[in-house]
C-alpha positions in Angstrom: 128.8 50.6 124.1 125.7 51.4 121.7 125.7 55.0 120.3 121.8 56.5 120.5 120.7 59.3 118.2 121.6 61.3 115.6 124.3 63.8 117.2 127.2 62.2 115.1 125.9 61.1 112.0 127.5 60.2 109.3 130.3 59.0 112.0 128.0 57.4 113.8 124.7 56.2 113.7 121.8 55.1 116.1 122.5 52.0 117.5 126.2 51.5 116.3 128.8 49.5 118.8 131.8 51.1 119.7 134.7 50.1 121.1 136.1 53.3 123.3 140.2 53.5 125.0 139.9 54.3 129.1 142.9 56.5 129.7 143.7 57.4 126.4 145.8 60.4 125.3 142.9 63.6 123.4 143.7 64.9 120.9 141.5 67.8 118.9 139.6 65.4 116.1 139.0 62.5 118.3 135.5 61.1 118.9 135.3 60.9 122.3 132.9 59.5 125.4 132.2 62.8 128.2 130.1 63.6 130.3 128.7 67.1 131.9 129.1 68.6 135.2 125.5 69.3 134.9 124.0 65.9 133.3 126.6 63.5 135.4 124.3 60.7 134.8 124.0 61.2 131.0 127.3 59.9 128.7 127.5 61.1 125.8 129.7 60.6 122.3 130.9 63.7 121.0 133.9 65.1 118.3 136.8 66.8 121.2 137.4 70.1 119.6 139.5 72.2 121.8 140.7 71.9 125.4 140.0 74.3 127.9 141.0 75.1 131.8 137.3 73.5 133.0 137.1 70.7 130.5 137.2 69.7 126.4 134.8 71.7 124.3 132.9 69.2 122.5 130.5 69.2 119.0 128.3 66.4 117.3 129.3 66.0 113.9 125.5 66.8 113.4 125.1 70.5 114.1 121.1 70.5 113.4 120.7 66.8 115.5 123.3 67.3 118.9 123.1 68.6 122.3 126.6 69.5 122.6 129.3 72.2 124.1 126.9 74.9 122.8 124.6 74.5 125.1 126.3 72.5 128.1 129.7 74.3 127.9 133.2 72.0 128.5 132.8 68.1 129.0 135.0 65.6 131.0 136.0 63.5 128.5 136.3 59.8 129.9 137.6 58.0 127.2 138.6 57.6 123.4 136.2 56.4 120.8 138.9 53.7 118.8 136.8 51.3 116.9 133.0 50.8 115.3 132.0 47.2 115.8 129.1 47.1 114.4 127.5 47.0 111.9 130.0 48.7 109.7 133.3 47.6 111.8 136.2 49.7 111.3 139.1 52.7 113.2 137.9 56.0 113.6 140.2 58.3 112.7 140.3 62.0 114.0 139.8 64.9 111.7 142.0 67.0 110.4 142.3 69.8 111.8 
């Protein structure tokens, strides 16, 4: 999948390729691919920062460029962001916590 905007730069940038993990295990630090309750039709990539009884609560690494938990509360998180394809290819790792 292709990431659009700025919500988790430096991780991520417009237009990068990532590889994500259906059914992976969270954990706090992961990038992760969600989606709202209230924008079902929207996915999104977001850093999982905290899991809560409705959902995960979810941040852009970009605080001044991301439409996040702040504003939409919890997210289902569908998958596990793994791997950047392109154009820089490498893992993402979590961060520590």
């Amino acid at each position: 999948m292709a990431v659009r905007g700025p919500s988790m730069s430096p991780t991520l940038r417009d237009a990068d390729v990532v590889l994500v993990r259906f059914g992976a295990a969270v954990r706090s630090g992961d990038v992760v691919l969600v989606r709202w309750a209230t924008r079902p039709g929207q996915l999104s990539v977001k850093r999982a920062v905290q899991h809560t009884e409705t959902g995960w609560w979810v941040l852009g690494d970009n605080p001044y460029g991301s439409t996040d938990s702040r504003t939409l509360g919890p997210a289902e998180v569908l998958a596990v962001v793994a791997w950047r394809l392109w154009p820089r290819p490498g893992r993402l790792r979590p961060t520590a916590e």
